[in-house]
C-alpha positions as CSV (number, residue, x, y, z in Angstrom):
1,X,241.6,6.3,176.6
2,X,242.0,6.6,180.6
3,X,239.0,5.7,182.5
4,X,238.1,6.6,185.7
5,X,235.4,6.2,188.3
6,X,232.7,8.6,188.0
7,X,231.8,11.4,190.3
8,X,228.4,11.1,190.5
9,X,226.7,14.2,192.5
10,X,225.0,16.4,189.9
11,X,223.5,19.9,190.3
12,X,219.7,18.6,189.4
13,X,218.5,22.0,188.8
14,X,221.1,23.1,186.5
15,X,219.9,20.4,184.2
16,X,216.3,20.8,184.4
17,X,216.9,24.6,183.6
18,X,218.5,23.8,180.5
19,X,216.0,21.1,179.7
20,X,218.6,18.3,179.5
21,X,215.5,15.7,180.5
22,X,213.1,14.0,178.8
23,X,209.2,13.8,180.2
24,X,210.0,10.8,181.5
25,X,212.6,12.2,183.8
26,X,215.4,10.5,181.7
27,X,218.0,11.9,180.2
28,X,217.5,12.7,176.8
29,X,219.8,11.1,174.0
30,X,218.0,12.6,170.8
31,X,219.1,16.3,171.8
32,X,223.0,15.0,171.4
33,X,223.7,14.9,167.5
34,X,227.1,13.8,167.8
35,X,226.0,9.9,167.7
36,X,224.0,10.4,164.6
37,X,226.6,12.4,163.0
38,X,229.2,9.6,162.9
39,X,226.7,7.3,162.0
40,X,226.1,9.2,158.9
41,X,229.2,10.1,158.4
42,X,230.2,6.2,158.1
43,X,227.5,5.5,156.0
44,X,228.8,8.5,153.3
45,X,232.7,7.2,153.7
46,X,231.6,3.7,153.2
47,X,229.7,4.6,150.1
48,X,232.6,6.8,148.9
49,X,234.7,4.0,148.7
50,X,233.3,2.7,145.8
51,X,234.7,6.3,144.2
52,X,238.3,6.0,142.3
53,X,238.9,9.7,143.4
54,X,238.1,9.2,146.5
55,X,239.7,6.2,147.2
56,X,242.8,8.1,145.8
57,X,242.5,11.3,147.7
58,X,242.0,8.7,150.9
59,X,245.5,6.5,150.2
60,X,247.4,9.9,149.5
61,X,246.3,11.3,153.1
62,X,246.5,7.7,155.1
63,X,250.2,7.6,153.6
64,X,251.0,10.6,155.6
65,X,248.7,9.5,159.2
66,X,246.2,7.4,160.2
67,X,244.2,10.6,161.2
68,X,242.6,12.4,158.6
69,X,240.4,15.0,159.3
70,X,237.0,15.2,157.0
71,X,237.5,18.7,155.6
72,X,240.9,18.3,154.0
73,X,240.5,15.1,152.9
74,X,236.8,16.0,150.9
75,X,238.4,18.8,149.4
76,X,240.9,17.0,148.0
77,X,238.4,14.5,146.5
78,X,236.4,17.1,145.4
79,X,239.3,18.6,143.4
80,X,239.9,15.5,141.8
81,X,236.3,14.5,141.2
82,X,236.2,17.7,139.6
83,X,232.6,18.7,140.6
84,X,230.8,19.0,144.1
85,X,229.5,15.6,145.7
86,X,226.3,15.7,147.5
87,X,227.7,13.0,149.6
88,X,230.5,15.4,150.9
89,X,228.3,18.1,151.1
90,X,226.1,15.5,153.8
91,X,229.5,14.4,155.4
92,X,230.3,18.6,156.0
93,X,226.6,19.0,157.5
94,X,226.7,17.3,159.9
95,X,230.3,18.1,160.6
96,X,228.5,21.7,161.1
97,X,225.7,20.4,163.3
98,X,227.9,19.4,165.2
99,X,230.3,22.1,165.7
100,X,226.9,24.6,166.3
101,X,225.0,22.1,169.1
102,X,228.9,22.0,170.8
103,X,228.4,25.9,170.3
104,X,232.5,25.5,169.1
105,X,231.0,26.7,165.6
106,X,233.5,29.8,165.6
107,X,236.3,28.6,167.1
108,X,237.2,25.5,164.8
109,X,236.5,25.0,161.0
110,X,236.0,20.8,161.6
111,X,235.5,18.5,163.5
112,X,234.8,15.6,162.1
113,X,238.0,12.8,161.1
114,X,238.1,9.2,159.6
115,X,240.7,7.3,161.3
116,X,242.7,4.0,160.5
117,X,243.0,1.2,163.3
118,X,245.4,-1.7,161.8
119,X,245.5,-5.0,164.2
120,X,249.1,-4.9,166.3
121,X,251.6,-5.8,164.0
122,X,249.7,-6.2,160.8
123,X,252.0,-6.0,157.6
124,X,249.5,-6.2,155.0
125,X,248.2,-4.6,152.4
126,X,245.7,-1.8,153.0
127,X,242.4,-2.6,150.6
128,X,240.5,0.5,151.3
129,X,238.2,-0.4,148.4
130,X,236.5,-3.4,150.5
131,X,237.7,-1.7,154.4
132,X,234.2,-1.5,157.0
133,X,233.7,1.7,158.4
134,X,232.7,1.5,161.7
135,X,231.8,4.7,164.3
136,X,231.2,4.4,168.2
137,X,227.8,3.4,169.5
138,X,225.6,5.5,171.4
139,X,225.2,5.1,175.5
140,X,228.1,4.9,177.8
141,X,231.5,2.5,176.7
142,X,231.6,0.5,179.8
143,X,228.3,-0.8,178.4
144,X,229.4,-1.3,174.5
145,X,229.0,-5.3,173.4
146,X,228.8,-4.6,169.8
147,X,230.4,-1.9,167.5
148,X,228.5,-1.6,163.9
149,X,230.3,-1.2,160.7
150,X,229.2,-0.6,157.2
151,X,230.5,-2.0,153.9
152,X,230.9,-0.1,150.8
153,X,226.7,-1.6,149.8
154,X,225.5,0.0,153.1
155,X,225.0,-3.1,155.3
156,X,226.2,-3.2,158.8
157,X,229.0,-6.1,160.1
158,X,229.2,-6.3,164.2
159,X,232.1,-6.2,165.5
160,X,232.8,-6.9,169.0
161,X,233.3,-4.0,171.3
162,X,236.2,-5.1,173.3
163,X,238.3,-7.5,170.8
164,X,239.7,-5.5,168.3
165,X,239.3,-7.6,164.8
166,X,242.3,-9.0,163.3
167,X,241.9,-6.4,160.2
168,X,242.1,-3.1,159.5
169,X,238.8,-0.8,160.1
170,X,238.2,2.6,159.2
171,X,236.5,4.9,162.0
172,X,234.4,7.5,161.7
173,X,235.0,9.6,164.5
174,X,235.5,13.5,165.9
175,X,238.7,14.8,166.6
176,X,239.0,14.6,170.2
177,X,242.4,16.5,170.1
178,X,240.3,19.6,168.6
179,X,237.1,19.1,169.9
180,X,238.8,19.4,173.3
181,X,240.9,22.3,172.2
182,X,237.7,24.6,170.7
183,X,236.1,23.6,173.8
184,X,238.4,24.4,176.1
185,X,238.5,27.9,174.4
186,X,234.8,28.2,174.8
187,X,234.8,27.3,178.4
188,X,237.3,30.1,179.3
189,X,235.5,32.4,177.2
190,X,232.4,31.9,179.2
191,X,234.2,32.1,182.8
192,X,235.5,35.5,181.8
193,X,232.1,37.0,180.6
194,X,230.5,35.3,183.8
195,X,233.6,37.3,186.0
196,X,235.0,34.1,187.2
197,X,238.0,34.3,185.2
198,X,241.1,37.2,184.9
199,X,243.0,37.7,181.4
200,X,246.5,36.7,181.2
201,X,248.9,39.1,182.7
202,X,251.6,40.4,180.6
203,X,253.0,42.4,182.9
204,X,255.2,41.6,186.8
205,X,252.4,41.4,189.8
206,X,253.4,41.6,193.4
207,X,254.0,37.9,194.5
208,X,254.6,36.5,197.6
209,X,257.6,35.3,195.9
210,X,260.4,38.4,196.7
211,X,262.8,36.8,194.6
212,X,260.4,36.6,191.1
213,X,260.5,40.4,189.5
214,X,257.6,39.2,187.0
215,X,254.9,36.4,186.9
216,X,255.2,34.0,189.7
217,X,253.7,30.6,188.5
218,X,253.2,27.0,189.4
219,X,254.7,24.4,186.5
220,X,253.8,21.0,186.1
221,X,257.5,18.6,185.7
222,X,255.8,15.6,185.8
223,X,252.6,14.1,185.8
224,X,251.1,10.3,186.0
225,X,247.2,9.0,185.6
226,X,246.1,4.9,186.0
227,X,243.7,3.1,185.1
228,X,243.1,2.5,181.3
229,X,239.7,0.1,180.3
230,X,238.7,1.7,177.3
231,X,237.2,-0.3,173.9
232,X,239.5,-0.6,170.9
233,X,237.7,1.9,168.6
234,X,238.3,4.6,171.2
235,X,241.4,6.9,170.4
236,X,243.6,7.8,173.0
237,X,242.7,10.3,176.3
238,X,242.1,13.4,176.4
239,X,242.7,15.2,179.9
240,X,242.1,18.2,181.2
241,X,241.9,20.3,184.7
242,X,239.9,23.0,186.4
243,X,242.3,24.9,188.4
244,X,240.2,27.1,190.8
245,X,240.2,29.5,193.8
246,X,238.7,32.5,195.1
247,X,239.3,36.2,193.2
248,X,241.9,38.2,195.2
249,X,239.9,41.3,194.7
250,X,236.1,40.2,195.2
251,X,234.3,37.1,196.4
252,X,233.5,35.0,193.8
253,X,234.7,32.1,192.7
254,X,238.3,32.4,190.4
255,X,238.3,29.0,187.7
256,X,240.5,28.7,184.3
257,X,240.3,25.3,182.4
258,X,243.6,23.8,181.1
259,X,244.3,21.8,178.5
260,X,246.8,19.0,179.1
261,X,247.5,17.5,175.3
262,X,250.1,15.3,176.2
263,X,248.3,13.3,178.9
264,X,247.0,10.1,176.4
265,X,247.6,7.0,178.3
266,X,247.7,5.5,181.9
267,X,250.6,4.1,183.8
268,X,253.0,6.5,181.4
269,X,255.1,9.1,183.4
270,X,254.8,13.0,181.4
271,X,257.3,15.5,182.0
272,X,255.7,18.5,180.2
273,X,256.8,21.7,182.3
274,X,253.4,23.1,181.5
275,X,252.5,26.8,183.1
276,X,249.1,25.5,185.5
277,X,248.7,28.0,187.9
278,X,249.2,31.8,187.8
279,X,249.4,32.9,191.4
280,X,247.9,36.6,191.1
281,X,244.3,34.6,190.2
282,X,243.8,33.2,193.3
283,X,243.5,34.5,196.8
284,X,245.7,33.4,200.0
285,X,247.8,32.4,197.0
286,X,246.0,28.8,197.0
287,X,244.1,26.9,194.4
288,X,243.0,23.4,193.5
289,X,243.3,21.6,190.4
290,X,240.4,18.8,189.1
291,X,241.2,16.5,186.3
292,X,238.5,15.1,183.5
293,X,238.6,13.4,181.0
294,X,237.4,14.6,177.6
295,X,234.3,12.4,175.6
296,X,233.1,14.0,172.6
297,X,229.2,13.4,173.7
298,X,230.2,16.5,175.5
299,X,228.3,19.9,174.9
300,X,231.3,22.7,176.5
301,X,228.3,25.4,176.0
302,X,226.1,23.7,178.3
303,X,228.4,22.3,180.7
304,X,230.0,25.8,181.8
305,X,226.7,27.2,181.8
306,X,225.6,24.4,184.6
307,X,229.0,25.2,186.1
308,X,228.5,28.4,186.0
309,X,225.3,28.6,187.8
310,X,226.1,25.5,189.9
311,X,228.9,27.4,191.5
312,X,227.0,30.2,192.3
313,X,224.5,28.4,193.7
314,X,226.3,26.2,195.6
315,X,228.5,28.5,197.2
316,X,225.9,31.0,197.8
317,X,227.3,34.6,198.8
318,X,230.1,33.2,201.0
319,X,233.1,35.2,203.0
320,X,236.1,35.1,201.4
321,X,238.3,32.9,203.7
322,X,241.0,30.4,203.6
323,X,238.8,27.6,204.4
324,X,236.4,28.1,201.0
325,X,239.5,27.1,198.7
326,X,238.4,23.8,198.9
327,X,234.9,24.3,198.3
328,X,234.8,25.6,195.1
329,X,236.6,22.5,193.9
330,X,233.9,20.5,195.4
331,X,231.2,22.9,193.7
332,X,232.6,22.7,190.3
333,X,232.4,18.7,190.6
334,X,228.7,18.7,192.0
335,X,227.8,21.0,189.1
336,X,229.6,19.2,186.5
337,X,226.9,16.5,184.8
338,X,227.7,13.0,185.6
339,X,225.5,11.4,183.0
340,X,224.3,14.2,180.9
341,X,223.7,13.1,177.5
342,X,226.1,10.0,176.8
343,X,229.8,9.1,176.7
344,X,230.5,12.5,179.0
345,X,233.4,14.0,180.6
346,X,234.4,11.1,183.4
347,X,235.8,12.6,186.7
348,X,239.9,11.8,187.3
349,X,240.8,13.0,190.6
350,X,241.4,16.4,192.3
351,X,244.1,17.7,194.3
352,X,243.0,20.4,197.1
353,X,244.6,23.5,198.0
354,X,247.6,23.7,196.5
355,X,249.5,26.4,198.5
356,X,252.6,29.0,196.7
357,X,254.2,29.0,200.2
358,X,254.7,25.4,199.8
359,X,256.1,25.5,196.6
360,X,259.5,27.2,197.2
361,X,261.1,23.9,195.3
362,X,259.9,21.2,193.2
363,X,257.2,19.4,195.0
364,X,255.1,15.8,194.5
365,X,251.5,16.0,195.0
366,X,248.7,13.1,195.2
367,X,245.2,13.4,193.8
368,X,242.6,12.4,196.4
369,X,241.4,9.7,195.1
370,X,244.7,8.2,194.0
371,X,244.6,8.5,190.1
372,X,247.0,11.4,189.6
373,X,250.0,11.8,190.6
374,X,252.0,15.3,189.7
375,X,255.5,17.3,190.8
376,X,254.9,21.3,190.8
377,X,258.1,23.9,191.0
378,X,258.0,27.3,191.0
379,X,258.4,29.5,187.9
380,X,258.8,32.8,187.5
381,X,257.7,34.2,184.0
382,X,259.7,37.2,182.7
């Protein structure tokens, strides 16, 4: 993973509304069920080796990846078993309890995946029958020593937390790829009931842009992030970007959350011609874009809701002018939590007022604090 150094300005009351505290004014771990899920989940995978059917139904999906989410791979042992295992049934709970504190519970069947890590260049033989099964420890990863694993008789081995072992581990884990994704969706779902967010246009809008008889568009050509410090048993980045502005049509605030799957590792150039910024959203044809990157301690329900209302508050009831652009950028990252429950979002960079005008050709932009740098070009969608 890509990390960053943390913006650290939160909107207090945005938390204390939604009771994110404790009584003794510290944040409060126990309300985050994504720790104790993998924990259990571990536990359940490590006793499941024992199992011939699902030590089969394991080797037949790890031949085809090294990621293997929970659902399809407990059917599959089910169907061989024959009968339904409690132990699956525990491993798909709290797959669920996750899914419904995320409040993603609709938009994704599962989120929960065990995943391989083999040591660089390791030949061997796989012996899933004896592998650990280890799952990320709660609190922050700049702060991990120690990584727990079980065995397939329950008791925990520590592993260290920065030196991956010279064996291969199994890792209980979420799918940050679809955790992301169903939160993503669930973010822009909220912005558009809160009116901060237009639907898609299918059809041409008047653009600034004489020349484009349809949707005039920012793309992304190419895109670089640095910086990568990140513990072994974490899987690779997962990056995404506020792009906001201010409504044409009224004075609030206009944000849409974009999901960047291709953005995994630091010091890598991307050329993904992604779609990032539909002109007609934003007034004075100018926007900003604010990178995070994606933890899976992270509660989307909760987090556009404190966006939501931070923004609002922050801004106030403001005049629609050029000069505001800016602000909401800066609003969004007060209002997003920088230490809400653990492992959260971390802040990347952001890039400020990002103006059409300027982009009449392909044009290289730098994030203000130096982690990102990106090339927009105009696109006009037909």
């Amino acid at each position: 993973m890509i990390a960053f150094k943390r913006f650290c300005v939160t909107a207090l009351v945005c938390l204390v509304a939604l009771g994110a505290f404790a009584s003794d004014g510290q944040l409060n771990e126990d309300q985050n069920p994504v720790f104790q899920a993998k924990r259990t989940v571990a536990l359940e995978v490590a006793s499941l080796l024992n199992e011939p059917s699902f030590l089969a139904a394991l080797e037949d999906a790890l031949a085809e990846s090294d990621k293997v989410p929970m659902g399809q791979l407990l059917a599959d042992f089910q169907t061989r078993l024959g009968l339904e295992s409690a132990q699956a049934r525990k491993i798909l709970d709290a797959d669920l309890g996750v899914r419904r504190w995320k409040g993603t519970e609709h938009l994704t069947a599962g989120l929960m995946e065990v995943r391989l890590i083999r040591p660089e260049g390791y030949e061997g033989k796989l012996d899933l029958a004896s592998m650990l099964v280890a799952f990320e420890p709660r609190g922050e990863d700049t702060e991990w020593t120690e990584i727990e694993a079980f065995d397939t008789n329950g008791k925990v081995h520590i592993l260290d937390a920065h030196v991956a072992p010279d064996f291969p581990v199994l890792v209980a884990d979420l799918d940050s790829r679809e955790d992301l994704r169903s939160g993503i969706a669930l973010a822009n779902e909220m912005l558009v009931a809160a009116g901060m967010q237009k639907p898609i246009e299918t059809e041409p809008v008047a653009s600034n842009n004489k020349a484009c008889s349809g949707i005039n568009t920012a793309k992304m050509t190419y895109v670089r992030l640095n910086d990568d410090e990140e513990p072994w048993i974490k899987g690779a980045a997962e990056i995404y970007a506020f792009v906001s502005g201010i409504d044409p049509s009224t004075a609030t605030p206009e944000i849409r959350v974009v999901d960047m799957p291709y953005l995994d590792h630091d010091d890598t150039n991307y050329y993904p011609n992604q779609l990032v910024i539909f002109w007609y959203e934003y007034r004075y044809n100018a926007a900003n874009m604010t990178f995070y990157e994606h933890d899976d301690g992270t509660n989307y329900q909760e987090i556009l809701s404190a966006v939501i209302s931070g923004v609002q508050t922050i801004l106030g009831a403001f005049y629609p002018q050029y000069a505001i652009i800016a602000q909401v950028a800066n609003a969004i990252l007060q209002a997003m939590p920088s230490s809400w429950f653990t492992d959260d979002d971390d802040y990347v960079d952001s890039v400020y007022t990002i103006d059409e005008d300027e982009i009449t050709s392909a044009r290289t932009y730098h994030g203000a604090g130096g982690n990102v740098t990106m090339t927009l070009a105009p696109y006009c969608l037909n």
